[in-house]
N, CA, C and O atoms as a DFTB+ gen file, in Angstrom:
656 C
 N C O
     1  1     -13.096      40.405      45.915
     2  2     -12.409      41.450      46.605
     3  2     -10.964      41.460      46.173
     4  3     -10.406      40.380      45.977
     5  1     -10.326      42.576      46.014
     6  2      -8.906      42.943      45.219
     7  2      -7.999      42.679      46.582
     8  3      -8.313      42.951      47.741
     9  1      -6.968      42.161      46.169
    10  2      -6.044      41.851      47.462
    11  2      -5.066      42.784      47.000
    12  3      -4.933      43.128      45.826
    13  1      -4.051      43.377      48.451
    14  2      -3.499      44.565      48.038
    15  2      -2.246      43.558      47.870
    16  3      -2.288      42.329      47.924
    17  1      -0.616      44.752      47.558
    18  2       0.222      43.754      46.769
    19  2       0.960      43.135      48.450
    20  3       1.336      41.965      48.375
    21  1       1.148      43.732      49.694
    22  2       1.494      42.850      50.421
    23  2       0.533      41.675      50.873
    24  3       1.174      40.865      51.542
    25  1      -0.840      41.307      50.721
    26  2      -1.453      40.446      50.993
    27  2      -1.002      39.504      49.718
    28  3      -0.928      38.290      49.905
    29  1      -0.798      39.879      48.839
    30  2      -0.215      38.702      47.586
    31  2       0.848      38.420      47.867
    32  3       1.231      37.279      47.609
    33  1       1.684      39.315      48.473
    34  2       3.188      38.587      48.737
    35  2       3.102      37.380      50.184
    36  3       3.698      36.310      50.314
    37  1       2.439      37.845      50.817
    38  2       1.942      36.941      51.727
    39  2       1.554      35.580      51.471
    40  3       2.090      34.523      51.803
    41  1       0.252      35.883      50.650
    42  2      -0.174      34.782      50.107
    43  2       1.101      33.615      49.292
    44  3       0.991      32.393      49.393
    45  1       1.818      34.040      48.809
    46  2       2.519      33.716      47.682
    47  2       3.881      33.074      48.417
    48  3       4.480      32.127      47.907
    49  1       4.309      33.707      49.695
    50  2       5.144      33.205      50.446
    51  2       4.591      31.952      51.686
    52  3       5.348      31.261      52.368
    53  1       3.236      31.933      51.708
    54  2       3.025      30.495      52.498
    55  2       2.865      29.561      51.332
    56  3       3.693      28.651      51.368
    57  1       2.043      29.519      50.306
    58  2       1.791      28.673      49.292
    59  2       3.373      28.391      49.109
    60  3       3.426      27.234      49.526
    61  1       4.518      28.688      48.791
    62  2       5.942      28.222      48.664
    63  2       6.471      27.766      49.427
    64  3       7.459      27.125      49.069
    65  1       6.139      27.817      50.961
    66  2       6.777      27.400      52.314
    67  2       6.122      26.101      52.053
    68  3       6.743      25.039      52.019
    69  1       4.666      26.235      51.844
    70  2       3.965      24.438      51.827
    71  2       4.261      23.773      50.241
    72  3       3.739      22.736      49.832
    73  1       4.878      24.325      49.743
    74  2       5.249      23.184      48.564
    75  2       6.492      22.623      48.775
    76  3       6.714      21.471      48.402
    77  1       7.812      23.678      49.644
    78  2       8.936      23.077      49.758
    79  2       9.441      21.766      50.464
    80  3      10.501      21.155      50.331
    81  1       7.917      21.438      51.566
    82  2       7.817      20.038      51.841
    83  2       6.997      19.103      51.122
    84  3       6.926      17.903      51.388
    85  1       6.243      19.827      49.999
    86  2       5.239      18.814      49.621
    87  2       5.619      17.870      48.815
    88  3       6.632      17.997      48.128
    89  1       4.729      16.608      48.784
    90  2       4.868      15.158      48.038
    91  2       4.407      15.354      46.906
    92  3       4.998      15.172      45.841
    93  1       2.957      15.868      47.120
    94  2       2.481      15.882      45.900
    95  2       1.351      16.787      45.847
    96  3       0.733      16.908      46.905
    97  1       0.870      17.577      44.655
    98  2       0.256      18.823      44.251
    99  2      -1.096      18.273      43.157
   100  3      -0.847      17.996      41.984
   101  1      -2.486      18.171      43.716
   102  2      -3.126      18.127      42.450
   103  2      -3.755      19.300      42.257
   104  3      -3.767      19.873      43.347
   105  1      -4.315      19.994      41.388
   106  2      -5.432      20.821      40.696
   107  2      -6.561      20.471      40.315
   108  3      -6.442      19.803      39.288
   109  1      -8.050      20.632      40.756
   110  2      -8.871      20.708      39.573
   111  2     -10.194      21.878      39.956
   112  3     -10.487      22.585      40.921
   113  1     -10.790      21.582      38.516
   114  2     -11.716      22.700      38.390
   115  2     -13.126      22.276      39.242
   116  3     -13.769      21.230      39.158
   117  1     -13.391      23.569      40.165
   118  2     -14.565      23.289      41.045
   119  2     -15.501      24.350      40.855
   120  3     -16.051      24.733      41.887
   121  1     -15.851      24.982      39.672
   122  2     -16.959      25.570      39.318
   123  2     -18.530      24.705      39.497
   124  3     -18.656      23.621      38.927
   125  1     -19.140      25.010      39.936
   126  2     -20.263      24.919      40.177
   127  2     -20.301      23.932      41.429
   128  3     -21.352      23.302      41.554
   129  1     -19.516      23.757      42.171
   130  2     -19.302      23.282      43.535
   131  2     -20.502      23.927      44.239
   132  3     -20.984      24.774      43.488
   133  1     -21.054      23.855      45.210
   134  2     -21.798      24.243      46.474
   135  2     -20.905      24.142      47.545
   136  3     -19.994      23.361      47.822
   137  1     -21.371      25.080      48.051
   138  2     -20.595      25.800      49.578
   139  2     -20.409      24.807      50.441
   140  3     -19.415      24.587      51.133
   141  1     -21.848      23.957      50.340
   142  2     -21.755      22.847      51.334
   143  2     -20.658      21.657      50.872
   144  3     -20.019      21.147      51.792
   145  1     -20.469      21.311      49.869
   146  2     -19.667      20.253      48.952
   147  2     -18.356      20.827      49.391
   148  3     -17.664      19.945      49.901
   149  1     -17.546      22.461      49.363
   150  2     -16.569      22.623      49.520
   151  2     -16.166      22.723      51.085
   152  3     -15.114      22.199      51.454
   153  1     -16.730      23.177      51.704
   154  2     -17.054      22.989      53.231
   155  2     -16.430      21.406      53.516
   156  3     -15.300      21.166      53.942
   157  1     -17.723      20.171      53.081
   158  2     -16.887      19.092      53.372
   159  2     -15.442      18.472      52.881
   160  3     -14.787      17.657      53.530
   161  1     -15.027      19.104      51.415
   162  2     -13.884      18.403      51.214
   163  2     -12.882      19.419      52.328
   164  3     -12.441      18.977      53.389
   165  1     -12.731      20.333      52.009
   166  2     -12.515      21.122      53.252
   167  2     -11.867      20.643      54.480
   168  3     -10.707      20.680      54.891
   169  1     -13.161      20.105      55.018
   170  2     -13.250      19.077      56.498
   171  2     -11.859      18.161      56.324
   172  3     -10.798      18.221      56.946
   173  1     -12.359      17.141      55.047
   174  2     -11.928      16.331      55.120
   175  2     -10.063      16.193      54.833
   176  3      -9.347      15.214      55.040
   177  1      -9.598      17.862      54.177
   178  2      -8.613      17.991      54.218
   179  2      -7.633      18.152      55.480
   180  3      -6.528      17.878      55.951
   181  1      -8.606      18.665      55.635
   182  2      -7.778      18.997      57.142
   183  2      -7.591      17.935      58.039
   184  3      -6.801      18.081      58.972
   185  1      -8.249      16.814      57.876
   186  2      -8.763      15.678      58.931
   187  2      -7.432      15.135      57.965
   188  3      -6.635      14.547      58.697
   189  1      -7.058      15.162      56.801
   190  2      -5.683      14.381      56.663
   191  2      -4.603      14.826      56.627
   192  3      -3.690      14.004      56.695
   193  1      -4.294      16.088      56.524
   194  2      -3.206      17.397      56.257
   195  2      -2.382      17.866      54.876
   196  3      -1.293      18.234      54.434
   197  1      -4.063      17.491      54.482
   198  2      -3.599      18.366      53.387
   199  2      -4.469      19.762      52.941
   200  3      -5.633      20.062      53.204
   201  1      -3.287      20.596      52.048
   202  2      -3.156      21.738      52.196
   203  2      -4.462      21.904      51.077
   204  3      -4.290      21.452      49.945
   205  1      -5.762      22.561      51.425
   206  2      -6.558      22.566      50.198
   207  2      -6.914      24.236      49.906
   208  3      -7.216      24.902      50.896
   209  1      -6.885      24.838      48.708
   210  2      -7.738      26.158      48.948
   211  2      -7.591      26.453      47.329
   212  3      -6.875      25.949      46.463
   213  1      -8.717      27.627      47.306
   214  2      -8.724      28.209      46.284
   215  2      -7.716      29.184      46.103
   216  3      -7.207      29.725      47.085
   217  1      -7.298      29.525      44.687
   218  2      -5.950      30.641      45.061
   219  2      -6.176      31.049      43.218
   220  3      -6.440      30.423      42.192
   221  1      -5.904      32.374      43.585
   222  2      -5.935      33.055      41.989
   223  2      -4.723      32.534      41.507
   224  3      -3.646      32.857      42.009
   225  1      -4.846      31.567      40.347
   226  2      -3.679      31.538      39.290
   227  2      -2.152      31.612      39.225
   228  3      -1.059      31.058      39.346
   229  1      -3.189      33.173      38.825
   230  2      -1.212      34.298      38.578
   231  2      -0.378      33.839      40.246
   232  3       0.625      33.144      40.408
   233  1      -1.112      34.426      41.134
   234  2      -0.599      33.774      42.502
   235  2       0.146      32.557      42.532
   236  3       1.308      32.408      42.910
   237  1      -0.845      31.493      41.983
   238  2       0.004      30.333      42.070
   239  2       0.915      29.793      41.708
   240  3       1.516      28.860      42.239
   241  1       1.242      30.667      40.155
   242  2       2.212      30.462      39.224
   243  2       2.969      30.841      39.820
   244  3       3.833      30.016      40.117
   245  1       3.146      32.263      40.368
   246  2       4.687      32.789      41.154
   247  2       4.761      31.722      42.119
   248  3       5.715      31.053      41.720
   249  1       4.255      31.119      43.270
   250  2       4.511      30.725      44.074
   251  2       5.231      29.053      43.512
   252  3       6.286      28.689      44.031
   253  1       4.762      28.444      42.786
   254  2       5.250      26.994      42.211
   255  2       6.628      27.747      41.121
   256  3       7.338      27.068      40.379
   257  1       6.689      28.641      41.218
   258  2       8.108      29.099      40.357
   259  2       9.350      28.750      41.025
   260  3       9.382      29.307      42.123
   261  1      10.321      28.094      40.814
   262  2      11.430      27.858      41.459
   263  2      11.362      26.641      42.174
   264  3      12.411      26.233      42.672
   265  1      10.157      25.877      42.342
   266  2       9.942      24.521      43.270
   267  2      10.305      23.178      41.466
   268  3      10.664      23.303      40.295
   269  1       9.949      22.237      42.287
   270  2      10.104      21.014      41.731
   271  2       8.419      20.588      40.647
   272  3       8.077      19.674      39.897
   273  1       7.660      22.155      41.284
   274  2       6.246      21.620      40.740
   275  2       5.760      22.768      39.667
   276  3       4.611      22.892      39.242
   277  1       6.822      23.524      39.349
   278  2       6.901      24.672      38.083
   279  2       5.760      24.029      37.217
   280  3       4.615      24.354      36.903
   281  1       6.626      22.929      36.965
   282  2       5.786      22.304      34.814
   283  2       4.371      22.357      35.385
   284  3       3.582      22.116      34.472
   285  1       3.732      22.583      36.560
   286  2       2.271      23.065      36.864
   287  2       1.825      23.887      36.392
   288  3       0.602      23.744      36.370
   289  1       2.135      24.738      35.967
   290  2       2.524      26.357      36.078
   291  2       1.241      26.860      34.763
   292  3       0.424      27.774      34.646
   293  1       1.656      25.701      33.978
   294  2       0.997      25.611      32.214
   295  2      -0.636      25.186      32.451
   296  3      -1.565      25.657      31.795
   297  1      -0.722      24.513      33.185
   298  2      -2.507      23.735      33.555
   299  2      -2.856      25.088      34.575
   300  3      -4.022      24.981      34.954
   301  1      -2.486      25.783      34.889
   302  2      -2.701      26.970      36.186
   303  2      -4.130      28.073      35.303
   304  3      -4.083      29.268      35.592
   305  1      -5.081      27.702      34.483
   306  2      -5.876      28.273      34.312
   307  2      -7.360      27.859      34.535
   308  3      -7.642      26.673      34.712
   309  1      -8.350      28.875      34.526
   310  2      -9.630      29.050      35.188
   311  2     -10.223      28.996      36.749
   312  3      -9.787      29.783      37.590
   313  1     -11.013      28.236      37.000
   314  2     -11.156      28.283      38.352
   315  2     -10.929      26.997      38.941
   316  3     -11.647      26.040      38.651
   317  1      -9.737      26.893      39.954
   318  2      -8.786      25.942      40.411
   319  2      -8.924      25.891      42.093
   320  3      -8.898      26.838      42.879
   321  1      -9.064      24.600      42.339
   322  2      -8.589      24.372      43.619
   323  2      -7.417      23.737      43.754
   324  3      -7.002      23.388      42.649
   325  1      -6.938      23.535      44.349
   326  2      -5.370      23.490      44.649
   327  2      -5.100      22.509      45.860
   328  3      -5.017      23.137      46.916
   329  1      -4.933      21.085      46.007
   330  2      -4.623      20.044      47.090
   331  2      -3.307      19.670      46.708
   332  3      -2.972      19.072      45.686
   333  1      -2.209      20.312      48.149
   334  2      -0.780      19.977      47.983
   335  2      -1.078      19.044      49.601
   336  3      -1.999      18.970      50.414
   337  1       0.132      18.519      49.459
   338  2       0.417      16.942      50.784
   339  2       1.884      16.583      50.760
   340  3       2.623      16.380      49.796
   341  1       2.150      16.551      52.206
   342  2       3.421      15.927      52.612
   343  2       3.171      14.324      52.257
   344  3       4.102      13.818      51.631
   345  1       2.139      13.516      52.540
   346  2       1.646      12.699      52.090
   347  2       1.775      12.442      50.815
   348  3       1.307      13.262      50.025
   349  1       2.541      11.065      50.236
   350  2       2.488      11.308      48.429
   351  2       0.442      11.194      47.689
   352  3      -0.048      11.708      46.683
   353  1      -0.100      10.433      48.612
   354  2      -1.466      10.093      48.187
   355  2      -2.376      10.812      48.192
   356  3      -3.035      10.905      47.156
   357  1      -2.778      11.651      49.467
   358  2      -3.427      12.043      50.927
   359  2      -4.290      13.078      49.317
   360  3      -5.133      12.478      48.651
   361  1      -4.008      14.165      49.042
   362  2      -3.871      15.154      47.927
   363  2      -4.524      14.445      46.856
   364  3      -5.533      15.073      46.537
   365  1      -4.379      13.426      46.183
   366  2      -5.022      12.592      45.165
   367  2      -5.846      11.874      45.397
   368  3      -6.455      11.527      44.385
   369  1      -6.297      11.321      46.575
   370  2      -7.431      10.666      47.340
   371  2      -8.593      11.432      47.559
   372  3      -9.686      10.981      47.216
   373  1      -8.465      12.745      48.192
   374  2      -9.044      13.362      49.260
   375  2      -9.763      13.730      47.428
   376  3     -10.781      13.199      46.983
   377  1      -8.977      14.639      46.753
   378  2     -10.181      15.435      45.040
   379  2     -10.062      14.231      44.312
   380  3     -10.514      14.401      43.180
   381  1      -9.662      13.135      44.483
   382  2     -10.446      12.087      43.238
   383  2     -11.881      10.966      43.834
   384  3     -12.441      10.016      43.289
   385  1     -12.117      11.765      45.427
   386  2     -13.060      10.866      46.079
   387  2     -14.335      11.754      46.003
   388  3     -15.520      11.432      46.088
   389  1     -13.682      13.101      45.796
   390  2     -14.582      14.640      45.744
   391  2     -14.984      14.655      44.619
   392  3     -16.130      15.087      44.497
   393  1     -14.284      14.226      43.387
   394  2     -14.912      14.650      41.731
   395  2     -15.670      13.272      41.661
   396  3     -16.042      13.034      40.512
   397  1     -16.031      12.211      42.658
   398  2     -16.251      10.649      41.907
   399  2     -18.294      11.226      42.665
   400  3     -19.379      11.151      42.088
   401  1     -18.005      11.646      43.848
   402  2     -19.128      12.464      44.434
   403  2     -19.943      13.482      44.139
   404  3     -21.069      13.634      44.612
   405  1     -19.260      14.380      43.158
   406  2     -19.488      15.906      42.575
   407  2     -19.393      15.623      41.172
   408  3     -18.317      15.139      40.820
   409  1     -20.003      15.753      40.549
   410  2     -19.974      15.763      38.789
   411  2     -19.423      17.807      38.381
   412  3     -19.102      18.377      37.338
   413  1     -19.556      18.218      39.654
   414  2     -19.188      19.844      38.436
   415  2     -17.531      19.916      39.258
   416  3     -17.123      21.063      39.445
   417  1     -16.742      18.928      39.664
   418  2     -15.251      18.667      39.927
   419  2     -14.500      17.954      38.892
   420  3     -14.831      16.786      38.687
   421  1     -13.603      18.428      38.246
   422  2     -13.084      17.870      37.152
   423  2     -11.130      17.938      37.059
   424  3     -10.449      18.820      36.536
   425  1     -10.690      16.748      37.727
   426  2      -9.342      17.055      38.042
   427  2      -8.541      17.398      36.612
   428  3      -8.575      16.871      35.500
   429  1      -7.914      18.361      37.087
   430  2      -6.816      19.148      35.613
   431  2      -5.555      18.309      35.348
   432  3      -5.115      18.149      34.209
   433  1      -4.914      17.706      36.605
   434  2      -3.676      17.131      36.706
   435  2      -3.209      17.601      37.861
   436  3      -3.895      18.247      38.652
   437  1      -1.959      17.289      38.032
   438  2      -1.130      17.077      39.369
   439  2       0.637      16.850      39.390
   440  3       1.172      16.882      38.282
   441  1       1.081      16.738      39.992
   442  2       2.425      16.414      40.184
   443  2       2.683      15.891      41.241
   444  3       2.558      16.287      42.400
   445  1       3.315      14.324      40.502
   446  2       4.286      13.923      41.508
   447  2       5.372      13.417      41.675
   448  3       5.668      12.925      40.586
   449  1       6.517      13.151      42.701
   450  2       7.836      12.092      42.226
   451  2       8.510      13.051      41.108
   452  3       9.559      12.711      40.562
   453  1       7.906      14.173      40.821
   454  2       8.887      15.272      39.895
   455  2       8.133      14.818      38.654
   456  3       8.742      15.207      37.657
   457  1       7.041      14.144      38.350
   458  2       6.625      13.684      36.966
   459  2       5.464      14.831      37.000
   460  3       5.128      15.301      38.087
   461  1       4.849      15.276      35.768
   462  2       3.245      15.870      35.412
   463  2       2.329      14.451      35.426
   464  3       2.650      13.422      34.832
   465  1       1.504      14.575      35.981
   466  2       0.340      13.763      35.968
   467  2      -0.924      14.353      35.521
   468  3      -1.394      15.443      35.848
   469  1      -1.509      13.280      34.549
   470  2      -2.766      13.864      33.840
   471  2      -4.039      13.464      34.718
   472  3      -3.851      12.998      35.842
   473  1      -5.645      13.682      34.103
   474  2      -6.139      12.917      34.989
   475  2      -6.430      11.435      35.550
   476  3      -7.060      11.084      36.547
   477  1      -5.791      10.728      34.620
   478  2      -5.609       9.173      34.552
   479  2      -4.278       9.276      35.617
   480  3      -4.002       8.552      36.574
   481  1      -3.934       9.849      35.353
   482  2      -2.462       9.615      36.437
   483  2      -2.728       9.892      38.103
   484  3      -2.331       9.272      39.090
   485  1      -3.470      10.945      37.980
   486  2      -4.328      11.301      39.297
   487  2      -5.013       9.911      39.947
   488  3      -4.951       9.333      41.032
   489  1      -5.651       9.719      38.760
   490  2      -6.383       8.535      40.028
   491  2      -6.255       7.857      39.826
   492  3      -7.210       7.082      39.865
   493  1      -4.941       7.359      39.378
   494  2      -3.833       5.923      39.209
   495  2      -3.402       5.922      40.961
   496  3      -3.541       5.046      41.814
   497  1      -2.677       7.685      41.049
   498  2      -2.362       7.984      42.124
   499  2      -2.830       7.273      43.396
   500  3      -2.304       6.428      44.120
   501  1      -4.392       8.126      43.418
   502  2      -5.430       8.065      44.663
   503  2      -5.979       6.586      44.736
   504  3      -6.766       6.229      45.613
   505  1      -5.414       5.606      43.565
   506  2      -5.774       4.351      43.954
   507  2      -5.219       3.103      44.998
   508  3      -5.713       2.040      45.372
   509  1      -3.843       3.859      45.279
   510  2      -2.878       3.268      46.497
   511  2      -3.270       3.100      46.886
   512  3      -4.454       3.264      46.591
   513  1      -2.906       2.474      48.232
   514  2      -3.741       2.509      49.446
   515  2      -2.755       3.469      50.571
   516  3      -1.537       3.292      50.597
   517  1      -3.212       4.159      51.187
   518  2      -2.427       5.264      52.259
   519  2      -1.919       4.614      53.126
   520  3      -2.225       3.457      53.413
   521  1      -0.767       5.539      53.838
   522  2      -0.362       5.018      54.955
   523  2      -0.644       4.042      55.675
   524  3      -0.112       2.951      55.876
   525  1      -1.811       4.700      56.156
   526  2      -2.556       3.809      57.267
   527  2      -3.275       3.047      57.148
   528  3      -3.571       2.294      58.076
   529  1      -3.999       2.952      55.540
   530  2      -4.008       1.475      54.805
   531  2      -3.079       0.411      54.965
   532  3      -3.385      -0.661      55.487
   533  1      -1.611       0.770      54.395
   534  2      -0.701      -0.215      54.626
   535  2      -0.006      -0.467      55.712
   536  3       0.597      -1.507      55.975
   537  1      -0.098       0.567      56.394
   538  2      -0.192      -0.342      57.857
   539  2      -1.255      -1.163      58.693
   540  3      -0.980      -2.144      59.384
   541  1      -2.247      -0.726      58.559
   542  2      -3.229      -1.827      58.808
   543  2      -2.990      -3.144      57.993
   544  3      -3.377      -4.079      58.693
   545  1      -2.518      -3.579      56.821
   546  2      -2.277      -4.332      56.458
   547  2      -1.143      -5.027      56.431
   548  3      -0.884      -6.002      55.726
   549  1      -0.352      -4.398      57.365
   550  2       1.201      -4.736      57.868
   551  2       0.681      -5.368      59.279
   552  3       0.898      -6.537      59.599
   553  1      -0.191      -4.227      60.248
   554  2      -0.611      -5.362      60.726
   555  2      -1.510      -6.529      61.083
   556  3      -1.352      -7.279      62.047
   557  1      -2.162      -6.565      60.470
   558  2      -2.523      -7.573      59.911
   559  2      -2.004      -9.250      59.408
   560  3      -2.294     -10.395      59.754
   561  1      -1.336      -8.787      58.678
   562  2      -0.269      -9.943      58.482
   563  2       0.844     -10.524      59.960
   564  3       0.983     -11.659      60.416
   565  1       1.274      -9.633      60.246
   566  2       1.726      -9.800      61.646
   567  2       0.934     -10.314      62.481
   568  3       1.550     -11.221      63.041
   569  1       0.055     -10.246      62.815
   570  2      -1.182     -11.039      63.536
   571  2      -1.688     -12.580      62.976
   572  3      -2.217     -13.548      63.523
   573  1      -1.360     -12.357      61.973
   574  2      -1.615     -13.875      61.522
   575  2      -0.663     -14.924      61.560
   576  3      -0.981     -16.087      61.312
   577  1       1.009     -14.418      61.991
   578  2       1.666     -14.966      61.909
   579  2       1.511     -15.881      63.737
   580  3       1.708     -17.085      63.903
   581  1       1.201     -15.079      64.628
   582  2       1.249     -15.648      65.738
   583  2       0.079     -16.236      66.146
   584  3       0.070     -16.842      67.217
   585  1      -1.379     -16.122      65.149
   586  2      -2.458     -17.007      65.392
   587  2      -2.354     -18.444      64.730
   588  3      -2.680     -19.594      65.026
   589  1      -1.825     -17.886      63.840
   590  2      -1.438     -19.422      62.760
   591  2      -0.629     -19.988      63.576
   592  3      -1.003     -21.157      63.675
   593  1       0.722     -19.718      64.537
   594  2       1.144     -20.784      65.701
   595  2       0.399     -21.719      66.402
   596  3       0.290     -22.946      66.402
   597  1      -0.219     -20.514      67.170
   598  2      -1.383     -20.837      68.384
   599  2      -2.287     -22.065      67.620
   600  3      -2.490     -23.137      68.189
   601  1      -2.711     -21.817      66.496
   602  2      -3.810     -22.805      65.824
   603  2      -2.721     -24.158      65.588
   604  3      -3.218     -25.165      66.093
   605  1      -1.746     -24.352      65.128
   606  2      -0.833     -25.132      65.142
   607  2      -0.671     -25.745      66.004
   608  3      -0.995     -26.932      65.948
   609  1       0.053     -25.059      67.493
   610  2      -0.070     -25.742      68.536
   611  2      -1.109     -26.656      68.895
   612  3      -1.034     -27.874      69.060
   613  1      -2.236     -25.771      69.004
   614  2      -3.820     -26.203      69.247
   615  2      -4.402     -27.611      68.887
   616  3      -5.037     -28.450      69.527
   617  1      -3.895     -27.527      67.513
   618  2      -4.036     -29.104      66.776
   619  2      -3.141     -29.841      66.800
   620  3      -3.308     -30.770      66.010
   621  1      -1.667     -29.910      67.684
   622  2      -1.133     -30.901      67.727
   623  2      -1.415     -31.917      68.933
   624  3      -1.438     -33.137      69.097
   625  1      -1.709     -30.231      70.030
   626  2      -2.102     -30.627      71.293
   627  2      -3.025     -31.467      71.255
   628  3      -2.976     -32.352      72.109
   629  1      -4.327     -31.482      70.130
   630  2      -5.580     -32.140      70.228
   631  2      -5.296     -33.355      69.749
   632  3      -5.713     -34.183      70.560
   633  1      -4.703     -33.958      68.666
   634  2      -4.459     -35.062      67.934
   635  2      -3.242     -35.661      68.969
   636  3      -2.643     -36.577      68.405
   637  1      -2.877     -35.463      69.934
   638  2      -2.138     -35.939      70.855
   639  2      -3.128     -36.119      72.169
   640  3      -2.878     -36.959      73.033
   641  1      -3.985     -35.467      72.215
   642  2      -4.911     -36.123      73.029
   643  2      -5.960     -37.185      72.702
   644  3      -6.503     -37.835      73.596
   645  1      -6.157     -37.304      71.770
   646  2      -7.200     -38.088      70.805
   647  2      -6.231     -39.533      70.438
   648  3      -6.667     -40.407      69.689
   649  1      -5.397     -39.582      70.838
   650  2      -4.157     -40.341      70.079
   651  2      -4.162     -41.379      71.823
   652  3      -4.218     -42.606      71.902
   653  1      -4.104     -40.633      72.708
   654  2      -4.307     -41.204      74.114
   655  2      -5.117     -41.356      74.569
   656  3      -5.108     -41.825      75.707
């Protein structure tokens, strides 16, 4: 369906509002996707907040014009889905967990930190661990610091009873 030219300006003015906070921007090609396959990454975007959708091209090119994520501008051909994130990871996780699931998903590249990323760079990216990875593992460590006391205590207390 033909979009008229204020529905493109529309279009073209939220896609720029969500890049001027974004971390990071990947692309890739989702031809031969199923409805149901895009449905769940879909889901799963939203369940982290990132921005996912299909978007014609030319559209996207105007809209990444003037941002930090232009040098995109050049990979902006065929049929593209589009995962931008306030999150630096969230965006590179969510389509490099989707193409490892889907064989007809094939990431184009991405941008981040102001660099072009290829697809090796992509899921160099999505190999971090997120936020809430490293905080679980923040606390974590924190928890061990005050069981490892307790166990300390525990065994001095005991070898002081064993001692009497």
């Amino acid at each position: 369906m033909s979009l008229n030219l204020e529905s493109k300006k529309t279009i073209v003015a939220d896609v720029n509002k969500v890049l001027q906070n974004a971390a990071t921007v990947v692309i890739a090609e989702y031809q031969g996707v199923t409805v149901d396959g895009m449905t769940s990454i879909r889901k799963q975007a939203r369940q982290s907040d990132v921005y996912l959708h299909v978007l014609k091209n030319t559209l996207a090119r105007k809209a990444v014009s003037g941002t930090v994520f232009e040098p995109l501008a050049d990979k902006m051909s065929g049929p593209l889905v589009y995962g931008i994130s306030t999150d630096p990871i969230a965006a590179a996780k969510i389509i490099n967990e989707f193409a490892k699931t889907n064989n007809s998903v094939k990431i184009v590249g991405g941008m981040f930190n102001d660099k072009l990323l290829d697809e090796a760079g992509v899921k160099q990216l999505a190999s971090i661990p997120g936020r809430n990875e490293l905080l679980s593992m923040l606390l974590g460590v924190m928890q061990q610091i005050p069981a490892s006391f307790a166990r300390v205590v525990a065994a001095i207390r005991d070898q002081k009873e064993q001692a009497a």
